[in-house]
OpenMM code with the backbone's topology and positions (N, CA, C; nanometers):
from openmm import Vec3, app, unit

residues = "UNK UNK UNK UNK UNK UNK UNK UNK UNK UNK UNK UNK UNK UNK UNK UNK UNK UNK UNK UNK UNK UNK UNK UNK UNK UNK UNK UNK UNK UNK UNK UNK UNK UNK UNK UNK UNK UNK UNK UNK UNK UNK UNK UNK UNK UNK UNK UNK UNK UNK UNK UNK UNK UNK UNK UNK UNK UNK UNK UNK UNK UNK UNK UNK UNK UNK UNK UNK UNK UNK UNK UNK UNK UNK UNK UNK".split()
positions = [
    Vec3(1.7225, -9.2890, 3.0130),
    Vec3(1.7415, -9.2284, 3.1424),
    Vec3(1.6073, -9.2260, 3.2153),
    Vec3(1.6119, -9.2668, 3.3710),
    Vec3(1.4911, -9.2498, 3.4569),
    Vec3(1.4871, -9.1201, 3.5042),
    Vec3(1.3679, -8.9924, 3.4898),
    Vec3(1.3307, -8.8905, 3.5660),
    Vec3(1.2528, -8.9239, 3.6752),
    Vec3(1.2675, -8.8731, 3.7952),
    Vec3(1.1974, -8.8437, 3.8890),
    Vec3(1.1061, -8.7808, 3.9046),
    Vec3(1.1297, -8.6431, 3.8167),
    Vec3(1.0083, -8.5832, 3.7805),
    Vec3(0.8757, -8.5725, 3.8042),
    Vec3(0.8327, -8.6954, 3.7561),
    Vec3(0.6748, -8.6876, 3.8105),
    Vec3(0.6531, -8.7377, 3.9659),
    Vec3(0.7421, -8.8116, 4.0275),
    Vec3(0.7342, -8.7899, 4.1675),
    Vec3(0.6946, -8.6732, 4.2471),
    Vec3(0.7926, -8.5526, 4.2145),
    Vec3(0.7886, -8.4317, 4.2358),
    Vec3(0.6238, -8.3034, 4.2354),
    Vec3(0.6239, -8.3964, 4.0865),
    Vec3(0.5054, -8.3356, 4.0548),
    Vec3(0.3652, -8.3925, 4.1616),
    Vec3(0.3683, -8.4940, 4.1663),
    Vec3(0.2948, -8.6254, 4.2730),
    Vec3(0.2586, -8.5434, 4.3844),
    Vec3(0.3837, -8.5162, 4.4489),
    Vec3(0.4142, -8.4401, 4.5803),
    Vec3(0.3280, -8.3536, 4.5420),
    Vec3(0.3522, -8.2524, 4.4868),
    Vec3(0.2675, -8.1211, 4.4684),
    Vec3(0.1433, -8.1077, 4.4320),
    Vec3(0.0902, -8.1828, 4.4084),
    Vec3(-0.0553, -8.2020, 4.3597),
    Vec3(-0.0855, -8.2343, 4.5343),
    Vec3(-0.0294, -8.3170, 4.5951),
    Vec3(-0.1114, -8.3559, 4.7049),
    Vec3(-0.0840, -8.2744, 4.8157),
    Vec3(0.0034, -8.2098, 4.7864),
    Vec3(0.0036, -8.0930, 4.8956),
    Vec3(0.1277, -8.2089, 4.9952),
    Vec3(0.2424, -8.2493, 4.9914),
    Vec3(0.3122, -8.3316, 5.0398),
    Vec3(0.4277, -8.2675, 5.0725),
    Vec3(0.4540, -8.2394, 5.1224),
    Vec3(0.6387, -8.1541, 5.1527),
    Vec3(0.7212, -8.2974, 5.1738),
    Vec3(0.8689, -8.2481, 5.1330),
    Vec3(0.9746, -8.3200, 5.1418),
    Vec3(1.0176, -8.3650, 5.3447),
    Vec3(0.9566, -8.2646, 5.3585),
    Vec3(0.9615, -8.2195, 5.5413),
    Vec3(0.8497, -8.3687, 5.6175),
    Vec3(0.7497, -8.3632, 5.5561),
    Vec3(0.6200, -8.4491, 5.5930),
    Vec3(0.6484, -8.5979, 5.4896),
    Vec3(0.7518, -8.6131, 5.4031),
    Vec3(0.7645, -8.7130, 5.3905),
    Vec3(0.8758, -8.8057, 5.4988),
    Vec3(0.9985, -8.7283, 5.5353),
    Vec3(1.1307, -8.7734, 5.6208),
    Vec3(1.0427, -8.7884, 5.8151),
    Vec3(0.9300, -8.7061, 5.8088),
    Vec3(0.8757, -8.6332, 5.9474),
    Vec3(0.7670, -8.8077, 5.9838),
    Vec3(0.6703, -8.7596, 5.8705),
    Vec3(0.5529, -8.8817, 5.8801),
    Vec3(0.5606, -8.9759, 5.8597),
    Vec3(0.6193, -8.9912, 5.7477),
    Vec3(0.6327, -9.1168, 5.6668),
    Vec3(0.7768, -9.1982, 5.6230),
    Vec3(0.8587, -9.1666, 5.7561),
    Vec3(0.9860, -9.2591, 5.7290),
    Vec3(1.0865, -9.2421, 5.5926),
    Vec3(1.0655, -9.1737, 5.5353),
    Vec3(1.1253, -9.1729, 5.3920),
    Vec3(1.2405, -9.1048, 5.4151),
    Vec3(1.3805, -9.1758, 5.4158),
    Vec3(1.5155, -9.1154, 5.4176),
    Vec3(1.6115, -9.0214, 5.3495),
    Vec3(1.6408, -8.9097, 5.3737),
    Vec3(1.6424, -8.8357, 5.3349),
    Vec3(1.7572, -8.8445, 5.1897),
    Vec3(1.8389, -8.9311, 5.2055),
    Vec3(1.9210, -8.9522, 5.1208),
    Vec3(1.8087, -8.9999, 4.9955),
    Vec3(1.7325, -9.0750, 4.9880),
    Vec3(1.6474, -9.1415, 4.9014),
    Vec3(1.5726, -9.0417, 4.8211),
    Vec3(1.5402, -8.8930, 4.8627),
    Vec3(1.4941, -8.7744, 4.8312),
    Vec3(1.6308, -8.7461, 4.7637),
    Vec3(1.7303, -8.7106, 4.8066),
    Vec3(1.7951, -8.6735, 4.7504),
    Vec3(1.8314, -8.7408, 4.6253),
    Vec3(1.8385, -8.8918, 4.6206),
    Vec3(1.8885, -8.9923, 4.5265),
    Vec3(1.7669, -8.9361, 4.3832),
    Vec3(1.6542, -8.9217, 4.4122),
    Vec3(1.5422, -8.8670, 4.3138),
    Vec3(1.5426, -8.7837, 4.2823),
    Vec3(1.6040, -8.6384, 4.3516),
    Vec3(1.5983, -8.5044, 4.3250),
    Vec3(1.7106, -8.5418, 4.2239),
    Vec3(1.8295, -8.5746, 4.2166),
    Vec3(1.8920, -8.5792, 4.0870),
    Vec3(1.9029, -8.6951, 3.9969),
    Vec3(1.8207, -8.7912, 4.0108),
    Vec3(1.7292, -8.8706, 3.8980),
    Vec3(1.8954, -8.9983, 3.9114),
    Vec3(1.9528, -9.0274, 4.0637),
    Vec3(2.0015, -9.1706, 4.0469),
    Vec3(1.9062, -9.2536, 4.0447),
    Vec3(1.9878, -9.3393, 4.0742),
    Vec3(1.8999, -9.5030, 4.0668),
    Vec3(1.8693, -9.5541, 4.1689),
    Vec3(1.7031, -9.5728, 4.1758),
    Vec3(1.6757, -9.6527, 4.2989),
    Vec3(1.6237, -9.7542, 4.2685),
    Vec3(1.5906, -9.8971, 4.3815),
    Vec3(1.5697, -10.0176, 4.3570),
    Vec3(1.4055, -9.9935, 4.2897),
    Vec3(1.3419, -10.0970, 4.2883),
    Vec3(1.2285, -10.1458, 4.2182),
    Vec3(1.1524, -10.1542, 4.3541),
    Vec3(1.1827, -10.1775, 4.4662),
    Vec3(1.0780, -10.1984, 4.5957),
    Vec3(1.1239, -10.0957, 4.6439),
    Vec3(1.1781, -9.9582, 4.6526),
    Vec3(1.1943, -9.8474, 4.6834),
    Vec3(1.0679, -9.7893, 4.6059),
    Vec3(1.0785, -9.8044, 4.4819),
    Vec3(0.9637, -9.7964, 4.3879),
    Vec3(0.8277, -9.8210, 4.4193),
    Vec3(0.7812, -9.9561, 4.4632),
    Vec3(0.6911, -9.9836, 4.4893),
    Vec3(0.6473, -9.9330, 4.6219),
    Vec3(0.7082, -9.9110, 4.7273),
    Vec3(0.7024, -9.8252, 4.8990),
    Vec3(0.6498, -9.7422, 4.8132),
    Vec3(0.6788, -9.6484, 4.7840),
    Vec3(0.6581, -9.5035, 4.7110),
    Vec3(0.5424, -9.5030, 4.6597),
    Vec3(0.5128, -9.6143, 4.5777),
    Vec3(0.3641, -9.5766, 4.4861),
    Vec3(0.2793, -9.6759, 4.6221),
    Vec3(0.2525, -9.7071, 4.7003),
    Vec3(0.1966, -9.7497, 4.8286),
    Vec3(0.1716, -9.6543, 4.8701),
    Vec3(0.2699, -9.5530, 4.9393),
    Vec3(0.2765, -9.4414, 5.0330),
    Vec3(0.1614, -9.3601, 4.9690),
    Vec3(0.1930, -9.3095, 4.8165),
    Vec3(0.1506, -9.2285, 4.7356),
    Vec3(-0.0095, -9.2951, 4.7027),
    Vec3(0.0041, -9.4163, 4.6937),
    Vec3(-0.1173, -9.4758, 4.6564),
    Vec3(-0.1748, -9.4155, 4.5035),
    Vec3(-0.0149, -9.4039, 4.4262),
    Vec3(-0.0067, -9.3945, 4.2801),
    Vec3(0.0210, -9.5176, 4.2380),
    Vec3(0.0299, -9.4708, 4.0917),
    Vec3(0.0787, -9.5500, 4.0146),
    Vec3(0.2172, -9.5534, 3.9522),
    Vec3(0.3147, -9.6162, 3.8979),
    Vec3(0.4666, -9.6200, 3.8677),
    Vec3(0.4615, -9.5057, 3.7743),
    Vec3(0.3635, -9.4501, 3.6921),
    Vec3(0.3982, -9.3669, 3.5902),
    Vec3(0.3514, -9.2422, 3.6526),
    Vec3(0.3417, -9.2405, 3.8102),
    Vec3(0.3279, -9.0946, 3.8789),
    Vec3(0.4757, -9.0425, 3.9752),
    Vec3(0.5571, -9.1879, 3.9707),
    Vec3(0.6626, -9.1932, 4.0038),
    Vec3(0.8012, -9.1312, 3.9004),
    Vec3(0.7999, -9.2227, 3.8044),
    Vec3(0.8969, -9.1772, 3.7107),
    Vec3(0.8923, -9.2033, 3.5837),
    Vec3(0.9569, -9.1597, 3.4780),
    Vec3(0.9478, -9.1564, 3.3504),
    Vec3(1.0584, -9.2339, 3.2769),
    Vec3(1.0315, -9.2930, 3.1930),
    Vec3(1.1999, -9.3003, 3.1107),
    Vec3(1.2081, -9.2094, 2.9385),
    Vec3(1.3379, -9.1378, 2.9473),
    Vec3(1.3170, -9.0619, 2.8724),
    Vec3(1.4723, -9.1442, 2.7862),
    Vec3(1.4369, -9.1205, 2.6413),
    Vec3(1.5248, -9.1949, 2.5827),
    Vec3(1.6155, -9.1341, 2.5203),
    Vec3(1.7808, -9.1175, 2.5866),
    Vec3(1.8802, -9.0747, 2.5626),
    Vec3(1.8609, -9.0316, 2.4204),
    Vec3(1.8123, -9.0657, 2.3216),
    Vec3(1.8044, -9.0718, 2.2140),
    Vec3(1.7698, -8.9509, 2.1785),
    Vec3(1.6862, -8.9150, 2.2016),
    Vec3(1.5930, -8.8100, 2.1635),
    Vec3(1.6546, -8.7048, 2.2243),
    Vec3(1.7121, -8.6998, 2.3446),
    Vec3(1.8252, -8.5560, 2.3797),
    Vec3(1.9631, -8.5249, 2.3115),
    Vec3(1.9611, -8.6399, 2.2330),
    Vec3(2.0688, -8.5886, 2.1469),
    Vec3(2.0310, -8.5105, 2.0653),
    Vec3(2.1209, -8.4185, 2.0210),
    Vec3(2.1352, -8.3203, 1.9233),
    Vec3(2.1778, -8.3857, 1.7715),
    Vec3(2.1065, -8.3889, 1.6854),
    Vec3(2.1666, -8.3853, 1.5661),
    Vec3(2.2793, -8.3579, 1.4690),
    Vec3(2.4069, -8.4448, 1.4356),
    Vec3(2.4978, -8.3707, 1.3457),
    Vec3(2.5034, -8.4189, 1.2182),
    Vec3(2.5629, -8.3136, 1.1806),
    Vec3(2.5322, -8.3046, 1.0186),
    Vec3(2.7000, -8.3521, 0.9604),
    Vec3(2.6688, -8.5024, 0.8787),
    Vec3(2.7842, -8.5815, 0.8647),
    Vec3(2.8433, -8.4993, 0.7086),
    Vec3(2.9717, -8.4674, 0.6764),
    Vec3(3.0489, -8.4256, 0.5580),
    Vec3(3.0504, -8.5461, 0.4064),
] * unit.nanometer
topology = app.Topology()
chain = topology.addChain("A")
for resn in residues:
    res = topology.addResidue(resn, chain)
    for name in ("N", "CA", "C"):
        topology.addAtom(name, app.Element.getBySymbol(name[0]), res)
């Protein structure tokens, strides 16, 4: 699974509101929304973003591996 997460975090370090991204910087609001609950966005949505941000992809998002949020069961 892709988190958005560190996007978020991105924002906040730089002092960036969701307001001053849709206001200044063209960024559609649906596309905020698409990140706030960690759908899927393209790869050059991606790259705009770490431009804008003048980050890097791993300030953008994470992949976290289904795997590891599973819970453990105990087989009979």
């Amino acid at each position: 699974m892709i988190s958005y997460k560190p996007f978020f975090q991105t924002l906040r370090e730089r002092n960036i509101s969701s307001y001053r991204l849709v206001t200044y910087y063209n960024v559609n609001r649906s596309l905020l929304d698409r990140l706030k609950h960690d759908r899927p966005i393209n790869t050059t949505t991606i790259d705009d973003l770490c431009k804008l941000l003048h980050c890097r992809v791993e300030d953008i998002l994470v992949f976290i591996d289904d795997a590891e949020n599973e819970t453990p069961t105990e087989e009979n």
